[in-house]
Residue, then its C-alpha position, 0 to 999 in steps of 0.5 A: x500500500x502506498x502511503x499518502x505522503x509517497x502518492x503526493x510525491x509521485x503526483x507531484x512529480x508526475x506534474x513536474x513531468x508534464x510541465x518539461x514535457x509541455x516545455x519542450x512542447x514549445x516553438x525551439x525558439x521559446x524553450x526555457x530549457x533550463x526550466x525543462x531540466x530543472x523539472x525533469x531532474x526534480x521529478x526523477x527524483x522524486x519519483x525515485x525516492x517514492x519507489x525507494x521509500x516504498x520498498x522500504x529503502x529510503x535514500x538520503x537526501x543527499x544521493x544523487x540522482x544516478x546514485x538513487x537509479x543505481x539503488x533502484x536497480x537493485x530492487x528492479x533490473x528495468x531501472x538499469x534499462x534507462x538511458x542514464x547516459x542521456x543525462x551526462x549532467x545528472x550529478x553536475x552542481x550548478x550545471x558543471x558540465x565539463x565542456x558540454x553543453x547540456x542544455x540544448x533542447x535535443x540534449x533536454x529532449x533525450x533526458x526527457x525520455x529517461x524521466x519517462x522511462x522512469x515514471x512507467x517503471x515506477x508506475x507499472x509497479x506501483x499502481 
C-alpha cells in the first residue's frame, strides 16, 4: 500500500513531468530549457525516492540522482534499462558540465525520455 505522503510525491512529480514535457512542447525558439531540466531532474527524483521509500529503502537526501537509479536497480533490473547516459549532467552542481553543453533542447529532449522511462517503471509497479 502506498502511503499518502509517497502518492503526493509521485503526483507531484508526475506534474513536474508534464510541465518539461509541455516545455519542450514549445516553438525551439521559446524553450526555457533550463526550466525543462530543472523539472525533469526534480521529478526523477522524486519519483525515485517514492519507489525507494516504498520498498522500504529510503535514500538520503543527499544521493544523487544516478546514485538513487543505481539503488533502484537493485530492487528492479528495468531501472538499469534507462538511458542514464542521456543525462551526462545528472550529478553536475550548478550545471558543471565539463565542456558540454547540456542544455540544448535535443540534449533536454533525450533526458526527457529517461524521466519517462522512469515514471512507467515506477508506475507499472506501483499502481
Amino acid at each position: 500500500m502506498i502511503s499518502n505522503g509517497n502518492m503526493s510525491k509521485l503526483q507531484t512529480a508526475y506534474t513536474g513531468l508534464l510541465n518539461a514535457q509541455a516545455e519542450l512542447n514549445r516553438p525551439h525558439e521559446d524553450v526555457v530549457t533550463l526550466s525543462a531540466c530543472q523539472a525533469m531532474r526534480s521529478s526523477m527524483r522524486m519519483m525515485m525516492e517514492a519507489y525507494l521509500s516504498i520498498h522500504d529503502a529510503p535514500a538520503s537526501d543527499e544521493a544523487s540522482i544516478s546514485e538513487l537509479a543505481e539503488m533502484c536497480s537493485r530492487r528492479n533490473s528495468a531501472f538499469a534499462k534507462v538511458a542514464m547516459s542521456n543525462l551526462d549532467c545528472r550529478d553536475a552542481q550548478h550545471c558543471d558540465c565539463d565542456g558540454k553543453y547540456c542544455l540544448s533542447v535535443t540534449h533536454v529532449s533525450g533526458c526527457l525520455v529517461a524521466a519517462h522511462q522512469v515514471k512507467e517503471i515506477v508506475w507499472k509497479e506501483l499502481m
